[in-house]
mmCIF file as gemmi writes it, N, C-alpha and C atoms, coordinates in Angstrom:
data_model
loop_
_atom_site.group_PDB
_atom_site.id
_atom_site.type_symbol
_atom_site.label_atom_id
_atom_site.label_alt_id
_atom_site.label_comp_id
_atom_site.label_asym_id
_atom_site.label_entity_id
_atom_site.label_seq_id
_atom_site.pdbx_PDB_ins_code
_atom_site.Cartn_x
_atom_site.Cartn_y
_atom_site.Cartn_z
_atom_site.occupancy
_atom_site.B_iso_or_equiv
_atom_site.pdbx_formal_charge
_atom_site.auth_seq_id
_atom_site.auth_asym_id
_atom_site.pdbx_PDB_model_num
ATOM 1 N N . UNK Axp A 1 ? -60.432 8.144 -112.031 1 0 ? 1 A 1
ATOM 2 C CA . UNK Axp A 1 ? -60.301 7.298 -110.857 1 0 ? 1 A 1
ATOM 3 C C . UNK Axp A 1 ? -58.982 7.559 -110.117 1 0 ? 1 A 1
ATOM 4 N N . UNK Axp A 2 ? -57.779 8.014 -110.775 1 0 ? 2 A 1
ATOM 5 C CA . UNK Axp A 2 ? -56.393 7.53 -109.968 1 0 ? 2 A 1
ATOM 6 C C . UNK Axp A 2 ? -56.61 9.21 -109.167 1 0 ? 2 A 1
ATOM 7 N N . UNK Axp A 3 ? -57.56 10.338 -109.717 1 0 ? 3 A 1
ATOM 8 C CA . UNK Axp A 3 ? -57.247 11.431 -109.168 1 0 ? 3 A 1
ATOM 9 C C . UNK Axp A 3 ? -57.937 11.259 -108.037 1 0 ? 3 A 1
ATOM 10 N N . UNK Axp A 4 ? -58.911 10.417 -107.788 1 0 ? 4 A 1
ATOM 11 C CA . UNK Axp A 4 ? -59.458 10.208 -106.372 1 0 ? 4 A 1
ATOM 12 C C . UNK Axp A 4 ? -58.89 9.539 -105.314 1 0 ? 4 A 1
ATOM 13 N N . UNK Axp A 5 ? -58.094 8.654 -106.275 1 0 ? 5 A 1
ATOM 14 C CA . UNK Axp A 5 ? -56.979 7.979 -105.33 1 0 ? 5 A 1
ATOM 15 C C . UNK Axp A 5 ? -55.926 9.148 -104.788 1 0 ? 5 A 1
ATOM 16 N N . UNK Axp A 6 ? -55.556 10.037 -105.558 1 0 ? 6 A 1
ATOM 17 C CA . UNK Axp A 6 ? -54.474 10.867 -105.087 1 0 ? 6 A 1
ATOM 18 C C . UNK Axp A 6 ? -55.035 12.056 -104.21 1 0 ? 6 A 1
ATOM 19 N N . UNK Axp A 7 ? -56.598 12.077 -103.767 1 0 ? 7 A 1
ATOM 20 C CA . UNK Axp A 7 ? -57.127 13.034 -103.24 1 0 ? 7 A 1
ATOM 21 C C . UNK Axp A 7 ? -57.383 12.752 -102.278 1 0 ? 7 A 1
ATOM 22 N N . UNK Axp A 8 ? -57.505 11.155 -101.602 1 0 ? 8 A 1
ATOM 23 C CA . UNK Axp A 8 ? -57.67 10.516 -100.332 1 0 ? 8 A 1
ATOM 24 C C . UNK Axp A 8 ? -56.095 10.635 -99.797 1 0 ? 8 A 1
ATOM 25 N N . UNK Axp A 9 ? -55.148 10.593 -100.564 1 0 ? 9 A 1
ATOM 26 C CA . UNK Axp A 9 ? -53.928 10.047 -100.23 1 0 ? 9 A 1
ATOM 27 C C . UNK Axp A 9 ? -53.096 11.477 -99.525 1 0 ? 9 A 1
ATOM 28 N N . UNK Axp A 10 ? -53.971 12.422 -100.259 1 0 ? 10 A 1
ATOM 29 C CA . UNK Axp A 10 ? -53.367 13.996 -99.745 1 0 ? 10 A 1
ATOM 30 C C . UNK Axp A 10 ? -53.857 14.572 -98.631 1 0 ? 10 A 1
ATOM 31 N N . UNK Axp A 11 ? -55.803 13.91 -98.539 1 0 ? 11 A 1
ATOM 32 C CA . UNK Axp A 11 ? -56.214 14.219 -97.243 1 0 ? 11 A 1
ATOM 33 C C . UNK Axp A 11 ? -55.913 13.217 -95.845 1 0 ? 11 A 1
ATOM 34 N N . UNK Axp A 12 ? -55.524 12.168 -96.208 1 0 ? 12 A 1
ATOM 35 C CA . UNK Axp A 12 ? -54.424 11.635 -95.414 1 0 ? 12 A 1
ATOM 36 C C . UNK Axp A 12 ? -53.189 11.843 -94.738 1 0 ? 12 A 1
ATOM 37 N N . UNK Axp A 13 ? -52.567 12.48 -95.498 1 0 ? 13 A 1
ATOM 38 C CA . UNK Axp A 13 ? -51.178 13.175 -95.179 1 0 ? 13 A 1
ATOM 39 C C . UNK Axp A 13 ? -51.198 14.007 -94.679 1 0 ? 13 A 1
ATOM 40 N N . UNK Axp A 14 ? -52.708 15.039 -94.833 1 0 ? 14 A 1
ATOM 41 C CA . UNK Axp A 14 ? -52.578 16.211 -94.166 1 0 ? 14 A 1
ATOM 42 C C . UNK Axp A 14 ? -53.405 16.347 -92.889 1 0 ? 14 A 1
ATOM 43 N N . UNK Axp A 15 ? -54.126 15.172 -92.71 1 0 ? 15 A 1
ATOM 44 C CA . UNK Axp A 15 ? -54.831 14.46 -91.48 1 0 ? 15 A 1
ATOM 45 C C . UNK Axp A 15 ? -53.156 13.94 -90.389 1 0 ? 15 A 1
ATOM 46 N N . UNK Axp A 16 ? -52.248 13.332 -90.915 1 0 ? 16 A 1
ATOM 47 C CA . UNK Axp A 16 ? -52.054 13.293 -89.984 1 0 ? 16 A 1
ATOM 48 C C . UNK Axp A 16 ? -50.348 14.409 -89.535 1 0 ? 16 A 1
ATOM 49 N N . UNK Axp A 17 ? -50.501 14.905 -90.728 1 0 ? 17 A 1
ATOM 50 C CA . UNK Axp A 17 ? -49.115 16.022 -90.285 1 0 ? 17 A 1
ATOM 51 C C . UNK Axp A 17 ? -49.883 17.177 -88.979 1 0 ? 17 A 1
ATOM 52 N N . UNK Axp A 18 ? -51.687 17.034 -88.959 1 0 ? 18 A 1
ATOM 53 C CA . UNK Axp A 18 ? -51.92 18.13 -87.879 1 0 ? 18 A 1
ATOM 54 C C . UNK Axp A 18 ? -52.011 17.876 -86.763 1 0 ? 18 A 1
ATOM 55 N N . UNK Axp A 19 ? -51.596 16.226 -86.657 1 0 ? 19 A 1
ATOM 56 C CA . UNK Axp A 19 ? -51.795 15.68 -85.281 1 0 ? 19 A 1
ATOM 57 C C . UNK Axp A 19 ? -50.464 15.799 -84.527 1 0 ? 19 A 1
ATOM 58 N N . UNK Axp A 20 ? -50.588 15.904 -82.792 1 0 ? 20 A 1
ATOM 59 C CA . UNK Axp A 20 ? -49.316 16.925 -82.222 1 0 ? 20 A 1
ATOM 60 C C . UNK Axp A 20 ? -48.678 15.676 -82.462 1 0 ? 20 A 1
ATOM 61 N N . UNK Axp A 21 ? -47.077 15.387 -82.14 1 0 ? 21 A 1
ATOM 62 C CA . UNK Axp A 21 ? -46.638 14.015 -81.836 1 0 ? 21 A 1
ATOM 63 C C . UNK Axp A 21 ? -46.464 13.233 -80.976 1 0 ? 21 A 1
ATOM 64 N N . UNK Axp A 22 ? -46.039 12.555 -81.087 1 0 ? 22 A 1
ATOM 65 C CA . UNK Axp A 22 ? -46.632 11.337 -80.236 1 0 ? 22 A 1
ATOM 66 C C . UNK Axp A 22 ? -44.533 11.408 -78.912 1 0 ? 22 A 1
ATOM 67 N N . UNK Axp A 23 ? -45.048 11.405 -77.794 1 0 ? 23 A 1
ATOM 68 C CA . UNK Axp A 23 ? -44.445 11.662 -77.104 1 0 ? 23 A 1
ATOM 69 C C . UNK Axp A 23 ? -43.334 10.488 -76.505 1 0 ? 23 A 1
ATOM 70 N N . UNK Axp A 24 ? -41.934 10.049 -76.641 1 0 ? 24 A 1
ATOM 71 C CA . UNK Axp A 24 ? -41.661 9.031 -76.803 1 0 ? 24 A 1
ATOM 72 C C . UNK Axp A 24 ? -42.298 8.349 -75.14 1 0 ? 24 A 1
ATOM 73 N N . UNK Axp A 25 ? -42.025 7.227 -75.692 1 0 ? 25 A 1
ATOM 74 C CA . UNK Axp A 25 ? -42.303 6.14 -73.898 1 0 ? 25 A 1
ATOM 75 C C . UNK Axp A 25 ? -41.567 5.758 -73.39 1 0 ? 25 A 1
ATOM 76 N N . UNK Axp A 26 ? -41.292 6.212 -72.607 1 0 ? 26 A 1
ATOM 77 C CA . UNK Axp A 26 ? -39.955 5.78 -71.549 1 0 ? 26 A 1
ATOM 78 C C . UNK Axp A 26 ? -40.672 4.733 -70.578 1 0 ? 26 A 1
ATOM 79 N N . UNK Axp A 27 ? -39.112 3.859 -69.985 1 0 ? 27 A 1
ATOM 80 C CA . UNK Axp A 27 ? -39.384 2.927 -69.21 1 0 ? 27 A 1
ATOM 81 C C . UNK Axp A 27 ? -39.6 3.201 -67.677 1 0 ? 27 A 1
ATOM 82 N N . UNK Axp A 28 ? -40.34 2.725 -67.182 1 0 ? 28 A 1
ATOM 83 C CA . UNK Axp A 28 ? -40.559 3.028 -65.967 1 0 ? 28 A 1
ATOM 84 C C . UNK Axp A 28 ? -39.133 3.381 -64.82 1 0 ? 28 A 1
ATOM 85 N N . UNK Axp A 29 ? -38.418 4.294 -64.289 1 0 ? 29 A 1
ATOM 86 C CA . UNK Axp A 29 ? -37.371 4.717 -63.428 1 0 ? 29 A 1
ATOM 87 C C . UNK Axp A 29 ? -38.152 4.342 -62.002 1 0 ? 29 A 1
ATOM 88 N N . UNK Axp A 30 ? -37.509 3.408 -61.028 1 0 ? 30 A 1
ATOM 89 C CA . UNK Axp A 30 ? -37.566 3.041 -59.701 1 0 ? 30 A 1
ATOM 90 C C . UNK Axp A 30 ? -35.956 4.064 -59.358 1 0 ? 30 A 1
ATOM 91 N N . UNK Axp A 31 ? -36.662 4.439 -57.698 1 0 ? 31 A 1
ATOM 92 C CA . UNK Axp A 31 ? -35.178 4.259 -56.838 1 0 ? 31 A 1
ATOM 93 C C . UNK Axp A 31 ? -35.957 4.761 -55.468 1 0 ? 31 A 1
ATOM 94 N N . UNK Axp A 32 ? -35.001 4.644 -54.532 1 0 ? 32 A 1
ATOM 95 C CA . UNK Axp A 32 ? -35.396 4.544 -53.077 1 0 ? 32 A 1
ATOM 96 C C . UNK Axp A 32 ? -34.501 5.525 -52.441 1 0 ? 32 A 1
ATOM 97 N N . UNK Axp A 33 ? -34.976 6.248 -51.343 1 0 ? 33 A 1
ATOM 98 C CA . UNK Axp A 33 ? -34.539 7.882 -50.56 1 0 ? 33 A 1
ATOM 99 C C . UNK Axp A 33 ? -34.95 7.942 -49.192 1 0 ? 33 A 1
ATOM 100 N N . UNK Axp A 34 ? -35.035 8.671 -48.334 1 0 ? 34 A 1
ATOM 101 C CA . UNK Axp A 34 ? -35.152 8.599 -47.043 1 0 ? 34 A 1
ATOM 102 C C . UNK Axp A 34 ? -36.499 8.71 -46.811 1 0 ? 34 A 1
ATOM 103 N N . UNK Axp A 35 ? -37.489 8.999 -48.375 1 0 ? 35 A 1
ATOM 104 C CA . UNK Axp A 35 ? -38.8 9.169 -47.885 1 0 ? 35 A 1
ATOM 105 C C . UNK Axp A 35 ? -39.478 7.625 -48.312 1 0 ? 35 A 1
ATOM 106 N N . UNK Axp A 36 ? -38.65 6.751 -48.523 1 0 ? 36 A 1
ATOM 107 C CA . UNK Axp A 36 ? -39.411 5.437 -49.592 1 0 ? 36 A 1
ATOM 108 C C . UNK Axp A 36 ? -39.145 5.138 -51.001 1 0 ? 36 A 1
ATOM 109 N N . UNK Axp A 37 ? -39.676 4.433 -51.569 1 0 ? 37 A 1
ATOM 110 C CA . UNK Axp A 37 ? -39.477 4.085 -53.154 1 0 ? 37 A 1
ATOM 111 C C . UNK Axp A 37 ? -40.402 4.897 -54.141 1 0 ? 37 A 1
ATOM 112 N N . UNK Axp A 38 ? -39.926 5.577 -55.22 1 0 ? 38 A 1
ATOM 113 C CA . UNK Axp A 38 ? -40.294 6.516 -56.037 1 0 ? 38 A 1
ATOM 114 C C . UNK Axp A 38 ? -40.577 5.157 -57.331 1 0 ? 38 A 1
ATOM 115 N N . UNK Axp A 39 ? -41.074 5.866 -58.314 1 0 ? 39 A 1
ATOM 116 C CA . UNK Axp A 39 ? -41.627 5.298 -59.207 1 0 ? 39 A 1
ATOM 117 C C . UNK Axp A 39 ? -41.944 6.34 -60.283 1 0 ? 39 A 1
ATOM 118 N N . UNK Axp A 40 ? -41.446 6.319 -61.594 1 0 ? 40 A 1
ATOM 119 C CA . UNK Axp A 40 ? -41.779 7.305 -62.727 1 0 ? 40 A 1
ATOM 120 C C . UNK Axp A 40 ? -41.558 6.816 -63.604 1 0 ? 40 A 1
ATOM 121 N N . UNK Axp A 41 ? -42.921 7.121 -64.204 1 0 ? 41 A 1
ATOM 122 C CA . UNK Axp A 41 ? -43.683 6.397 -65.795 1 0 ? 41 A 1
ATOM 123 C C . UNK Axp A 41 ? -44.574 7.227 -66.481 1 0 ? 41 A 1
ATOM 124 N N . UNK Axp A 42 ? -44.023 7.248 -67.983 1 0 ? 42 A 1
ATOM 125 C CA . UNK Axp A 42 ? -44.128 8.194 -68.969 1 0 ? 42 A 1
ATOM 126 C C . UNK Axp A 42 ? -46.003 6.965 -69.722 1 0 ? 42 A 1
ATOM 127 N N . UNK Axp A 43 ? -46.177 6.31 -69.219 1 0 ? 43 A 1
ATOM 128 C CA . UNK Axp A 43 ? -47.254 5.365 -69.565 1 0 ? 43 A 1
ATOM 129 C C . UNK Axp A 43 ? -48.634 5.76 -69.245 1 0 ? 43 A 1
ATOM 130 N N . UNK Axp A 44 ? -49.732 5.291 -69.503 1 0 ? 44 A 1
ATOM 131 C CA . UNK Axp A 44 ? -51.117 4.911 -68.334 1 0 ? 44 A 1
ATOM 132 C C . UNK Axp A 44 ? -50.898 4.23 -67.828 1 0 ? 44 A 1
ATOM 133 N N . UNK Axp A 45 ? -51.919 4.829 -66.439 1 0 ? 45 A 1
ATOM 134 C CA . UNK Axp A 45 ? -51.742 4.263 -64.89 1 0 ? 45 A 1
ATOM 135 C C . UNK Axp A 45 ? -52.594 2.683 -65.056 1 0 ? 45 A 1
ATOM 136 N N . UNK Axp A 46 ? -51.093 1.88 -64.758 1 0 ? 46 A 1
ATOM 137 C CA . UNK Axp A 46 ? -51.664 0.494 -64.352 1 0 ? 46 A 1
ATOM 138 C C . UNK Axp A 46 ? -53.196 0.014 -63.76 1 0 ? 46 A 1
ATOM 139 N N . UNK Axp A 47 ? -52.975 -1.128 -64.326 1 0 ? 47 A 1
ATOM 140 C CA . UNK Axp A 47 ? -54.744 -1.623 -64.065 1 0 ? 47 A 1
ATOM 141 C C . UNK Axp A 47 ? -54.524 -2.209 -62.696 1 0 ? 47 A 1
ATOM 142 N N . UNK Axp A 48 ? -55.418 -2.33 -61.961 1 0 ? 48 A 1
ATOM 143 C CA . UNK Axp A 48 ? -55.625 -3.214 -61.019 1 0 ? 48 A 1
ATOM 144 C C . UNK Axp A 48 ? -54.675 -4.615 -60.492 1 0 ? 48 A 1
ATOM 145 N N . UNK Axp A 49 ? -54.707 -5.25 -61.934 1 0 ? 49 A 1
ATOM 146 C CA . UNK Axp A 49 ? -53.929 -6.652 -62.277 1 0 ? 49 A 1
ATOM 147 C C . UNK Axp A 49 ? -52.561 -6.058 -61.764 1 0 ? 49 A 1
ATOM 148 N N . UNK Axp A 50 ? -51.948 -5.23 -62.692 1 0 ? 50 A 1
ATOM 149 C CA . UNK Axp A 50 ? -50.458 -4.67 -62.724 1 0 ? 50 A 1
ATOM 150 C C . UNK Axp A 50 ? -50.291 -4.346 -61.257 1 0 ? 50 A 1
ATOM 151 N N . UNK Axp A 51 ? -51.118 -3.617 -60.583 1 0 ? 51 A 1
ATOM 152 C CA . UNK Axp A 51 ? -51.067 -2.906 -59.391 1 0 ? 51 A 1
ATOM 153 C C . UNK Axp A 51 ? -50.533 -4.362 -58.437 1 0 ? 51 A 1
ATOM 154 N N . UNK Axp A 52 ? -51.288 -5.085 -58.431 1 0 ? 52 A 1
ATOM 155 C CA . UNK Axp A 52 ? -51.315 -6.47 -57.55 1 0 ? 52 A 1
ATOM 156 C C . UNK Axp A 52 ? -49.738 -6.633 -58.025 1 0 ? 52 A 1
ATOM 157 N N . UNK Axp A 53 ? -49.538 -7.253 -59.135 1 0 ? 53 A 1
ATOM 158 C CA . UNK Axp A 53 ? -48.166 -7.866 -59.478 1 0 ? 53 A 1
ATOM 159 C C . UNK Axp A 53 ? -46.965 -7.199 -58.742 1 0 ? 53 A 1
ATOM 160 N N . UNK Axp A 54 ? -47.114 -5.66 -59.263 1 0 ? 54 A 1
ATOM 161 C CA . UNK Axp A 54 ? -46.009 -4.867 -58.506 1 0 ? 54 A 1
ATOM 162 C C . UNK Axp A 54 ? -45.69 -4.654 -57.299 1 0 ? 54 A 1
ATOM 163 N N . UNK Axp A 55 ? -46.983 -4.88 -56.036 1 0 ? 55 A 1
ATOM 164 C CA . UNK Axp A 55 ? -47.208 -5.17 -54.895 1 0 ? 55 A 1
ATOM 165 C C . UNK Axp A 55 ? -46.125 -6.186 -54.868 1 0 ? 55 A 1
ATOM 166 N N . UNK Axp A 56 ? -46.811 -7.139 -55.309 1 0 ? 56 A 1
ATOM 167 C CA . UNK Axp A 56 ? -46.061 -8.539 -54.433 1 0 ? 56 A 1
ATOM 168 C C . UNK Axp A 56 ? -44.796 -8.675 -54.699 1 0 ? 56 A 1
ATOM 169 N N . UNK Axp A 57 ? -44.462 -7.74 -55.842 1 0 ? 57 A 1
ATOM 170 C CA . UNK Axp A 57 ? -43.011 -8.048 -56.458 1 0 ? 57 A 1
ATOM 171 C C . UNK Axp A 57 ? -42.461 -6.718 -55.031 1 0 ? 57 A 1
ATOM 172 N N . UNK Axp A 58 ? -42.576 -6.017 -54.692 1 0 ? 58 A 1
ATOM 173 C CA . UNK Axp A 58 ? -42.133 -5.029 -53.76 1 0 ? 58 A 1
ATOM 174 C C . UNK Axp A 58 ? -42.307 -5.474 -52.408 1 0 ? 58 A 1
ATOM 175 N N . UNK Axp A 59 ? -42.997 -6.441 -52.246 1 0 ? 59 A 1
ATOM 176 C CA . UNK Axp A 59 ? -42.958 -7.331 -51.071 1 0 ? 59 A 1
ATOM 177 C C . UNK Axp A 59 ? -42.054 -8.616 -50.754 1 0 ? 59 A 1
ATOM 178 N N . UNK Axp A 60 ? -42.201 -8.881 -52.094 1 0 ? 60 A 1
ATOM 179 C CA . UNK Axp A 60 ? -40.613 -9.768 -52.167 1 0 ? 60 A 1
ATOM 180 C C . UNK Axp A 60 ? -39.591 -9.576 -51.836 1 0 ? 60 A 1
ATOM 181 N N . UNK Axp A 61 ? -39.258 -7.911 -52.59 1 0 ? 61 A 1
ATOM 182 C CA . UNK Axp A 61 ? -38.059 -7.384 -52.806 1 0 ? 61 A 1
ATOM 183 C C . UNK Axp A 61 ? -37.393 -7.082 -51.126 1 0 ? 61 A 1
ATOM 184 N N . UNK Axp A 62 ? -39.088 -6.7 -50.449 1 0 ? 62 A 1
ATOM 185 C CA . UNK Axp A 62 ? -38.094 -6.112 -48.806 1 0 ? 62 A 1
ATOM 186 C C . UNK Axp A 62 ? -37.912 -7.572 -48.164 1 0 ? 62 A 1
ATOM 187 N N . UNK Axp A 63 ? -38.676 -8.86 -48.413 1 0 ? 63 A 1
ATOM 188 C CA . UNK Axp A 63 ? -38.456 -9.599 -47.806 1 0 ? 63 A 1
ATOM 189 C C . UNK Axp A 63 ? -37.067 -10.075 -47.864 1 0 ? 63 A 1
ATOM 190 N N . UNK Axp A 64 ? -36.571 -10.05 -49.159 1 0 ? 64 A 1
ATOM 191 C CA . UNK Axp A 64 ? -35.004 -10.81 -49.337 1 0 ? 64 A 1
ATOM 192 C C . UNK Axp A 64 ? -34.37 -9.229 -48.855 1 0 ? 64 A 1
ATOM 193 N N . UNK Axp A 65 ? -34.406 -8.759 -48.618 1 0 ? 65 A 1
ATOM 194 C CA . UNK Axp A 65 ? -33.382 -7.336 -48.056 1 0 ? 65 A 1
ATOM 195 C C . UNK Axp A 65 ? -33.361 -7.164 -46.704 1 0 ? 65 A 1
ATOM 196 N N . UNK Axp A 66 ? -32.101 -6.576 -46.266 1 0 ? 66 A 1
ATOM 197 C CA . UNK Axp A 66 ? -32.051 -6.73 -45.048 1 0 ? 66 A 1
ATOM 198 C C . UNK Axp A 66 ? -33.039 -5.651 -44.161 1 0 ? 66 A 1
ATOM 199 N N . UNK Axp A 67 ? -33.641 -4.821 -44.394 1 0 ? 67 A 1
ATOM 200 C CA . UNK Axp A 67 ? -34.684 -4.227 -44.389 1 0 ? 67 A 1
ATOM 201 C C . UNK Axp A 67 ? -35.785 -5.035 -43.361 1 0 ? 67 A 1
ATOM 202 N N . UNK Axp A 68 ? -35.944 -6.035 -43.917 1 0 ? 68 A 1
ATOM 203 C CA . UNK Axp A 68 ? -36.806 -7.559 -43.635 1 0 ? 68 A 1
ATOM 204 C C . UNK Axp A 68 ? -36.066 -8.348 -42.472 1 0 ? 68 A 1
ATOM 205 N N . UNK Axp A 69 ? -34.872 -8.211 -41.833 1 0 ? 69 A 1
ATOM 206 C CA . UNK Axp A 69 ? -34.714 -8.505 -40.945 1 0 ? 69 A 1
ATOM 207 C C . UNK Axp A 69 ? -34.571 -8.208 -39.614 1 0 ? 69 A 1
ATOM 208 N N . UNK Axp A 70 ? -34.365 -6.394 -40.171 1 0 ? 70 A 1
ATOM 209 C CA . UNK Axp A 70 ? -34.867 -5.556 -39.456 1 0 ? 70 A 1
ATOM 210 C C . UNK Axp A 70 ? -36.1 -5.148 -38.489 1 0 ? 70 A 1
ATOM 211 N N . UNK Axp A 71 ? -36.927 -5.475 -39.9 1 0 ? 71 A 1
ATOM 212 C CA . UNK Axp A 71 ? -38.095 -5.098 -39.146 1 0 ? 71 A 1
ATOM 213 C C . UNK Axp A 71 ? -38.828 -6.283 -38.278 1 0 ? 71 A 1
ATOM 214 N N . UNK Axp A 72 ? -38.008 -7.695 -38.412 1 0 ? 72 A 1
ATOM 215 C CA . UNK Axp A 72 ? -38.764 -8.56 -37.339 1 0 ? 72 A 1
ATOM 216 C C . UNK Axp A 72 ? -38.08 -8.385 -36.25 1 0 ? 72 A 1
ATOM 217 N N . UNK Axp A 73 ? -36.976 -8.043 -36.273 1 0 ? 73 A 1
ATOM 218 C CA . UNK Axp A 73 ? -35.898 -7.887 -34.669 1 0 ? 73 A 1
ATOM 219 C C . UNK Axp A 73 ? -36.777 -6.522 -33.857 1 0 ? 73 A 1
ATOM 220 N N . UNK Axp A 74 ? -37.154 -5.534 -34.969 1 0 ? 74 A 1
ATOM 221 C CA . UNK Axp A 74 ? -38.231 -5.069 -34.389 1 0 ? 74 A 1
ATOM 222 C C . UNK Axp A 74 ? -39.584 -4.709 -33.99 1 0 ? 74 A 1
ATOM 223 N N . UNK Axp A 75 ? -39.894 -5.776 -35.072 1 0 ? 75 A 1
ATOM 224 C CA . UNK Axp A 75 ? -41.757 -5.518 -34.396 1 0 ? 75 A 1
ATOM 225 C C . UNK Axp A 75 ? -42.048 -7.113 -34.603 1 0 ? 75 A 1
ATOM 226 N N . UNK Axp A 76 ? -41.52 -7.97 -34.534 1 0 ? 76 A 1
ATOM 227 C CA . UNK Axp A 76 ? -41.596 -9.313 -34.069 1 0 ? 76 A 1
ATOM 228 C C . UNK Axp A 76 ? -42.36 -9.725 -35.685 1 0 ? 76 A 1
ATOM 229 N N . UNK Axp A 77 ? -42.441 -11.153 -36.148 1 0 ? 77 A 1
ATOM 230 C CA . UNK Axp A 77 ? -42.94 -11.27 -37.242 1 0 ? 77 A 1
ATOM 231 C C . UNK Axp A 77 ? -44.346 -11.161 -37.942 1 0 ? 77 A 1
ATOM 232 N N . UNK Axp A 78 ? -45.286 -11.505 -37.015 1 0 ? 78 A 1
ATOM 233 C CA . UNK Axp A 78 ? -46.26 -10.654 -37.131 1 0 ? 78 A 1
ATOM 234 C C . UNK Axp A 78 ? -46.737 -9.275 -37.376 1 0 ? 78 A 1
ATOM 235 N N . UNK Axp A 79 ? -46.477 -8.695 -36.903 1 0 ? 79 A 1
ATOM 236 C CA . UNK Axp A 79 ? -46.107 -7.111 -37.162 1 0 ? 79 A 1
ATOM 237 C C . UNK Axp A 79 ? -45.378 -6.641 -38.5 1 0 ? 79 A 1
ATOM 238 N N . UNK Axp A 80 ? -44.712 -6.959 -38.461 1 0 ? 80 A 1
ATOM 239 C CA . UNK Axp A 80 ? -43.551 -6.934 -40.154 1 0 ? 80 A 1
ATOM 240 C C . UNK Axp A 80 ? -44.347 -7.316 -40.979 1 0 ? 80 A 1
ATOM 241 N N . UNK Axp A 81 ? -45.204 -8.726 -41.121 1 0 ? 81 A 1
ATOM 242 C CA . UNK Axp A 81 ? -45.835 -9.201 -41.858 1 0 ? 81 A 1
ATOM 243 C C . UNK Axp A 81 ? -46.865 -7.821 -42.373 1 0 ? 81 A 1
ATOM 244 N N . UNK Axp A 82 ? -47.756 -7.605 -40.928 1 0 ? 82 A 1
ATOM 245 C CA . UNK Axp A 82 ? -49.166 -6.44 -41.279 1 0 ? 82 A 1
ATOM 246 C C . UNK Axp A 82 ? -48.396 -5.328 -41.869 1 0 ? 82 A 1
ATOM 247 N N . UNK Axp A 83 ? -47.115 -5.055 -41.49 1 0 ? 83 A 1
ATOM 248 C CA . UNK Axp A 83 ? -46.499 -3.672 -41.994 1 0 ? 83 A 1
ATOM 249 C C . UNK Axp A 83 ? -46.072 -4.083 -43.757 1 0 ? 83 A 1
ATOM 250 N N . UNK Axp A 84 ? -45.89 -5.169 -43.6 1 0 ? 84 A 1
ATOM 251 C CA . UNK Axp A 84 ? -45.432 -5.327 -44.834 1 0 ? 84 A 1
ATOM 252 C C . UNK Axp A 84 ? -46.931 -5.333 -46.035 1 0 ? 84 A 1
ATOM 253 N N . UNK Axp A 85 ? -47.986 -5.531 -45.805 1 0 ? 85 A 1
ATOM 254 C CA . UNK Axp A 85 ? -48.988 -5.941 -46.231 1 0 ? 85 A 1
ATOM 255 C C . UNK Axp A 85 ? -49.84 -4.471 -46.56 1 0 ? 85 A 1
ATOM 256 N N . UNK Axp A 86 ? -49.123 -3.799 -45.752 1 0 ? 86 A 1
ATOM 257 C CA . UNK Axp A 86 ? -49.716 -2.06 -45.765 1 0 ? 86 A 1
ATOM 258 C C . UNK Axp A 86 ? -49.317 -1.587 -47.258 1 0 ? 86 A 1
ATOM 259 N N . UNK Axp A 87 ? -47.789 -2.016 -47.269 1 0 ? 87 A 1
ATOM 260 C CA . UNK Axp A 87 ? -46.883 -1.341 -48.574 1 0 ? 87 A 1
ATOM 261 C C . UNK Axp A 87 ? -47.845 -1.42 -50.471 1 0 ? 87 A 1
């Protein structure tokens, strides 16, 4: 009996020494450039849900920035709003 135990325990070990490794996970890197806000993630691509959250959180973000005051001095608040709603 214990040699069957030690024969699962070897094809185990050698099950998983052939698997490639596992690639670490980094945290998602934001930053912003003359072309817009970048975004890089070592993850799977967000669900739907996530997608929404990060929206509104990036809609927040231009609203409190001066960015956001900008753009009503120039396209009046309406406009800012639809532009903002594009992002």
């Amino acid at each position: 009996m214990k040699v069957s135990v030690n024969m699962k325990k070897i094809k185990k070990k050698t099950k998983k020494s052939n698997r490639p490794p596992t690639p670490p996970i980094l945290s998602p890197f934001t930053w912003m450039d003359e072309e817009g806000m970048h975004l890089l993630a070592s993850e799977t691509a967000p669900s739907p849900k996530q997608l929404e959250e990060m929206t509104k959180k990036i809609q927040e973000g231009i609203r409190e920035s001066p960015l956001w005051e900008e753009m009503v001095k120039t396209f009046g608040k309406e406009k800012a709003e639809e532009l903002l709603h594009q992002c």
